[in-house]
N, C-alpha and C positions, 0 to 999 in steps of 0.2 A: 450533542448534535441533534437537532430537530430536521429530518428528511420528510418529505411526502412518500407517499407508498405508492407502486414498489418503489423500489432504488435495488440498485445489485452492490455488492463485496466481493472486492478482488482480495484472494487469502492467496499471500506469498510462505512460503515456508521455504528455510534454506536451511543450508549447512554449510556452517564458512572452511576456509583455506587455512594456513597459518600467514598468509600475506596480508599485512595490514595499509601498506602505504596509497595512499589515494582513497582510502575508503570511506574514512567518518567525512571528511571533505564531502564528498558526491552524495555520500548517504543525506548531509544534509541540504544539501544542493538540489537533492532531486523534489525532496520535503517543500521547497518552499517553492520548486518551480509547481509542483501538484497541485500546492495550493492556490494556486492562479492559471491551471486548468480550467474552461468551462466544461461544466460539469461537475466539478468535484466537490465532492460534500466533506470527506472529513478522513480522518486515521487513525488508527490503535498499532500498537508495536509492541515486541516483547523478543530480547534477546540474551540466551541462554545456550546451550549446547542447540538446541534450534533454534534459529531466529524465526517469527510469525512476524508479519506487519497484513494487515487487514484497513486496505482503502474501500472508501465511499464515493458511487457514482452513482449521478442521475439515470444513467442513461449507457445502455450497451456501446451507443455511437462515441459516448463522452470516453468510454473504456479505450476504445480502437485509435483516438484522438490520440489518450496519455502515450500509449504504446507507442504511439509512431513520430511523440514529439525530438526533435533529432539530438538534444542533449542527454534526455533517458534513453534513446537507443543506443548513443557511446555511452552509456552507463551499465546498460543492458552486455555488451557484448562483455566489456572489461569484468564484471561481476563473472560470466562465461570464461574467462580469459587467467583473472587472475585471482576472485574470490570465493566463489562459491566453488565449492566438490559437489554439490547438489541442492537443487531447488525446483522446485514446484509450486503452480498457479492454479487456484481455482477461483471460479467466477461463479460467484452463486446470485438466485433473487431475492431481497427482502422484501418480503410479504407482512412483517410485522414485527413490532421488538418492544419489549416491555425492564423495567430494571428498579430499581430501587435506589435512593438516594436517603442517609441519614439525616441530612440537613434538610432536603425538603420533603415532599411524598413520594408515596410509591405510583407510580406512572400504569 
C-alpha cells in the first residue's frame, strides 16, 4: 500500500465469543464493502486468541463515513451482541512508515 502522508490506522483488537454463526460471512462482507469506502486505503489482519485487524484511511471524515455506513453498523452491533467478549478501537496518525521487502528494496 502506497498512501500519502498523513493517513490514520484504525487498530480493532477483539476477543471473540464461542458463537460462530454469521461471522466469517460478514467478516468478509464487511472487507469488501471497506474496500469501496471513499477514503480507504487498505488492511492487515491477524487472528489468534486476539484478533488485530488495522484499516487504512485517508482521512478522519473518511473514518466517521466507514463507521456510520449502515451494513457495518448491523455488523457492529451483532459483533456487541453475539461475537465479541471484548474489543477495542484505536485511531492513530501515520506520520511515516518504512519496511523492507526481500524481493525488492528496502523503502
Amino acid at each position: 500500500m502506497k498512501a500519502k502522508f498523513p493517513y490514520y490506522a484504525v487498530i480493532f483488537t477483539s476477543r471473540r465469543t464461542e458463537e460462530q454463526a454469521g461471522y466469517a460471512e460478514t467478516s468478509a462482507r464487511m472487507m469488501e464493502l471497506a474496500a469501496r469506502q471513499p477514503g480507504y486505503l487498505g488492511v492487515d489482519h491477524a487472528r489468534e486468541e486476539v484478533g488485530i485487524t488495522v484499516s487504512y484511511w485517508e482521512s478522519l471524515e473518511a473514518i466517521a463515513g466507514w463507521k456510520a455506513q449502515a451494513d457495518h453498523a448491523l455488523a457492529q452491533r451483532n459483533g456487541r451482541e453475539k461475537w465479541y467478549s471484548e474489543y477495542r478501537i484505536r485511531i492513530c496518525r501515520v506520520e511515516k512508515e518504512y519496511g523492507f521487502n526481500r524481493e525488492g528494496s528496502a523503502e
